[in-house]
N, C-alpha and C positions, 0 to 999 in steps of 0.2 A: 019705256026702255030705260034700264040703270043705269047709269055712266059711274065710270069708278073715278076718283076721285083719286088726282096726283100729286107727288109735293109732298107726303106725310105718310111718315114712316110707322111701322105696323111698333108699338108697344108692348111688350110684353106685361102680362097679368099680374097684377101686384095684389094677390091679398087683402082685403079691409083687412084695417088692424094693424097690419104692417111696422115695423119699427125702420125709421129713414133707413138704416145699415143694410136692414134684408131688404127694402125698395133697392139700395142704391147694388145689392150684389146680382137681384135679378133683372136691374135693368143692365148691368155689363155683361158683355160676349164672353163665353165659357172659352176657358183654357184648359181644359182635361186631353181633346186632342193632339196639342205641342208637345207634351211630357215623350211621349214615345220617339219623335222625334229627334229629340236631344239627346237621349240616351245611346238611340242606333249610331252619334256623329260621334259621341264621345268616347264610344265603344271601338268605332273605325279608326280614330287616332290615336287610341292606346295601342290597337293590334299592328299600327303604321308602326309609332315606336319600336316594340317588341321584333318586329321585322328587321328595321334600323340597328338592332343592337344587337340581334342574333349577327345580320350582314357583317356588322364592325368583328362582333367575338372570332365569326370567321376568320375573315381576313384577318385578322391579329394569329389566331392558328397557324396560316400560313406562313407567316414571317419566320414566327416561332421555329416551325420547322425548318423552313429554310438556313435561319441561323443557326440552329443545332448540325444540320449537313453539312454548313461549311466550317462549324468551330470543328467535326469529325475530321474533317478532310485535312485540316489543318493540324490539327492534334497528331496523325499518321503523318504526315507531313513532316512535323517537325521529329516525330519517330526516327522517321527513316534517318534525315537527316544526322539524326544522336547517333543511331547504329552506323551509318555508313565514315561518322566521322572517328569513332571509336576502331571499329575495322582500318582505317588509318593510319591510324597511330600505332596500331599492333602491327601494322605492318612495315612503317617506318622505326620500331623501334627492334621487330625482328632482324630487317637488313641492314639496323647500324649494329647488331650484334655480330651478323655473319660474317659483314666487311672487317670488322676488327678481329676476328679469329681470324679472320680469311689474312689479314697484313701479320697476325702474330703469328699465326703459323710459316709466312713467307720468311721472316723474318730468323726466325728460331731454325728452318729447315737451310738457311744460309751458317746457319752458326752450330750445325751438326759436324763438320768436320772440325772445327775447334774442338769439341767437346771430345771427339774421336781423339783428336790428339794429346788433349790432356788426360784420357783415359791411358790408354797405352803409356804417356809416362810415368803415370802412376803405377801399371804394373811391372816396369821395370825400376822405378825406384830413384825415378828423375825428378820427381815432383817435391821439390826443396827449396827454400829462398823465399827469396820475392814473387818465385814464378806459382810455388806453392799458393800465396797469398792471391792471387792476380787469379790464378784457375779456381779455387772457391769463391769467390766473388762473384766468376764467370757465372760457373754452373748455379750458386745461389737465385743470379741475377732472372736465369732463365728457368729455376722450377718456381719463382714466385711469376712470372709470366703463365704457368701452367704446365711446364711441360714435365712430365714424369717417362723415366725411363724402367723397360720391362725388357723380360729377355732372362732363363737362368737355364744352367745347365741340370739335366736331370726332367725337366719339367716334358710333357707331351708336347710333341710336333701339331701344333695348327694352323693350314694354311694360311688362316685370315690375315695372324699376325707373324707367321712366320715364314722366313722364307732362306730356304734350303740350296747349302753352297755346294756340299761335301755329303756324299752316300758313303755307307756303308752296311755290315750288320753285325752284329753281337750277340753272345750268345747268353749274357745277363739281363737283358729285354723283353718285355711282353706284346709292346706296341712300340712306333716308331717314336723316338723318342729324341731329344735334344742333346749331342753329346756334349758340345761346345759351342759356345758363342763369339763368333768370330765379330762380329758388328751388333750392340744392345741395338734395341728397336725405342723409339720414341713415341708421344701418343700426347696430344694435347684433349682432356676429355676424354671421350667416347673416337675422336678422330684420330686414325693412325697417320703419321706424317714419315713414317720410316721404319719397316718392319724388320723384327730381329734378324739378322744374318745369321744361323745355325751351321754347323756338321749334324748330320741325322744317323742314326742307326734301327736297323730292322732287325726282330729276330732273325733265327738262322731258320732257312728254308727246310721244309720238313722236321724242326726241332719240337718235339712235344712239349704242348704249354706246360707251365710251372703248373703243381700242384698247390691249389691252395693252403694258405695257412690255417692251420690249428683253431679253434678259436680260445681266447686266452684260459676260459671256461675248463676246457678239454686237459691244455696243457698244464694248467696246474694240480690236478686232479691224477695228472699222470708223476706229475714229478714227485707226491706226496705218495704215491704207489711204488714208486721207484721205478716207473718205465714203463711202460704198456705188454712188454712181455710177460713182466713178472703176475702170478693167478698168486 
């Protein structure tokens, strides 16, 4: 019966002949199956990385966005703010306009019966002196304020600005028409503050319209003919 024999370890085959290096590489344990190894762990730490910095790119994405939303928000923000403060101002600077038309015109409409009076002296033939000097001053004083005076006889009857003391009709008329101005009308702008005082006149009821006139065309053509009758 064999007994095996313990305590000594099995040697691997060495070649006679042998040079010590290749003895000394075949008797050390092979490392060919490590290699694989290290490669699958180096491989796993690289894809960790890659994971790691895709995560970060992300999240950094996010912010991004989120900052760009809120510089939006802010940007409209301060939009509105411009426009609403703009709108403002257009509108504090429309009602310091109205408020001072609004006191010039109180003002000027207190100082319409001066100007009545000086009117009237002046067509009787009062307006002399000092008083002369003192009533252009007046009235100077108050068309550099704005105020212009309208109103002439002859001109068309318009309710808007005129307003009718005295009827009557005529029979040199087409339309109703302005005979006289008992009281001029006043108008600062576009705003009337006192509309002319007139006498009116209407054609004559049943009077047939005026024929029109010639056109200059016609009539000279005729005067060089010697009349329309004459062939």
């Amino acid at each position: 019966m064999t007994e095996e024999t313990q305590g000594f370890d099995e040697k691997p085959d060495v070649p006679s002949g042998a040079t010590p290096d290749e003895a000394a590489q075949a008797a050390s344990p092979s490392t060919e199956g490590e290699a694989p190894a290290g490669d699958a762990a180096q491989n796993a730490h690289q894809a960790a990385q890659a994971a790691q910095a895709g995560a970060q790119s992300a999240g950094l994405t996010a912010q991004l966005d989120q900052l760009r939303t809120a510089l939006n928000e802010r940007t409209m923000d301060l939009q509105r703010l411009q426009a609403e403060y703009q709108n403002y101002r257009r509108r504090v600077e429309r009602d310091r306009i109205t408020v001072k038309e609004i006191a010039v015109a109180q003002l000027l409409t207190e100082l319409l019966p001066v100007l009545d009076d000086i009117g009237r002296a002046r067509e009787h033939g009062e307006l002399v002196g000092g008083f002369k000097s003192v009533a252009e001053s007046v009235e100077t004083v108050a068309a550099k304020m704005g105020l212009q005076q309208f109103g002439k006889e002859g001109e068309p009857f318009d309710p808007t600005v005129h307003e009718a003391l005295m009827h009557s009709y005529a029979p040199d008329v087409t339309e109703t028409t302005c005979v006289a101005i008992l009281q001029p009308g006043y108008r600062i702008g576009e705003r009337t503050i006192r509309p002319a005082r007139v006498a009116v006149a209407e054609p004559q009821p049943g009077a047939a319209p005026a024929a029109p006139a010639a056109p200059k065309d016609e009539q000279s053509a005729d005067e060089e003919s010697g009349g329309p009758g004459e062939g």
